[in-house]
C-alpha positions in Angstrom: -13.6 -11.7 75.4 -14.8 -13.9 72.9 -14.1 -13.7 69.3 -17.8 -12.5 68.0 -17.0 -9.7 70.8 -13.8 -8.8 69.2 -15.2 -8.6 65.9 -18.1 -6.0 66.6 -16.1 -3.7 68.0 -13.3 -3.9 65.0 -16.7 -3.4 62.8 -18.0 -0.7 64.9 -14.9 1.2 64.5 -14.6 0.4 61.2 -18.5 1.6 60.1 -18.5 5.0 61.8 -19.6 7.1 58.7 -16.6 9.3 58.7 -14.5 6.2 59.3 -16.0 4.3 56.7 -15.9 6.7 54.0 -11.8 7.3 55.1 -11.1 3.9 54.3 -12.9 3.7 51.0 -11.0 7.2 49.9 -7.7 4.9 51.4 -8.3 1.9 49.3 -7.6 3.8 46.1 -4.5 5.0 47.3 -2.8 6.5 49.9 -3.0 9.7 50.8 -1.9 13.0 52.9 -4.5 14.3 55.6 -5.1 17.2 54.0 -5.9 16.0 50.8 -8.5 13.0 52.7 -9.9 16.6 54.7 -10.1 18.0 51.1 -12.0 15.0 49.5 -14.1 14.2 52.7 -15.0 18.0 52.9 -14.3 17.7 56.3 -12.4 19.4 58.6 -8.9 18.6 59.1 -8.5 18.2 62.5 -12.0 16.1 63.0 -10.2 14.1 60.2 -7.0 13.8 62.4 -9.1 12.2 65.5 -10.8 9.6 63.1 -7.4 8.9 61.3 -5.4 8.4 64.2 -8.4 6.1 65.8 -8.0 3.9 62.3 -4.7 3.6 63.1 -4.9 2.6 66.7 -7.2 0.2 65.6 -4.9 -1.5 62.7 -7.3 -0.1 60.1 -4.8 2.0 58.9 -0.5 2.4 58.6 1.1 5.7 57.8 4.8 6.7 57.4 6.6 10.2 56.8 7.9 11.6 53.3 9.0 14.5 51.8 6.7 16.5 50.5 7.3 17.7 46.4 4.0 20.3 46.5 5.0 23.3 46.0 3.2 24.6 49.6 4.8 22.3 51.3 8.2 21.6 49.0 11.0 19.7 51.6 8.8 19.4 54.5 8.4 15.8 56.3 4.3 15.0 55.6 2.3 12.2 57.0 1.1 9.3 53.9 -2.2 6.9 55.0 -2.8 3.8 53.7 -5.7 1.0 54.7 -4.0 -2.1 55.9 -4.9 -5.9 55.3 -6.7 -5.5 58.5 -9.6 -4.4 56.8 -9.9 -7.3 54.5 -9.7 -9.5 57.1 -12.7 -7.8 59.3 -14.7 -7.5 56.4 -14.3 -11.1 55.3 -14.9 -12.1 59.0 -18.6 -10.0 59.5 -19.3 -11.6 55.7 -18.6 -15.4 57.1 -20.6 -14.1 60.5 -23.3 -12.7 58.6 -23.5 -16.0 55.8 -24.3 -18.3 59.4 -27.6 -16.4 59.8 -29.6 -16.9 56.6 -33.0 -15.0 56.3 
């Protein structure tokens, strides 16, 4: 596959709307899923497909804590957060995009 391939797909994955708007919300800091459901006003288990197809992707990390909200107070909770990955598909389409002026 060559490398232009490679890089619209990542950007395909990456620009879904619900996608997209994930990984802005990320990029100010990470988050728990139901907090990104409650921001997105969307529902949390269409947000668990598109998280967990950011991840697969690279787009996004995530690791376990311990939750200190009072719902949820000892329980092991899921944190997102965007990886460099994105920076580096962004900067990518940029330099793709520069080659072809108007």
């Amino acid at each position: 596959m060559k490398i232009e391939d490679e890089l619209l797909k990542e950007v395909r994955v990456l620009l879904h709307p619900i996608r997209y708007r994930i990984v802005e919300l990320l990029a100010e800091k990470p988050m728990h899923i139901n907090g990104i459901s409650n921001e997105l006003g969307e529902d949390r288990r269409l947000v668990s497909y598109h998280l967990l197809t950011l991840e697969e992707h690279g787009f996004l990390s995530s690791n376990y804590e311990i939750s200190e909200l009072s719902k949820s107070k000892g329980k092991a909770i899921r944190k997102y957060e965007v990886t460099e990955k994105v920076k580096e598909v962004s900067s990518a389409l940029k330099k793709r995009l520069y080659i072809y002026p108007k």
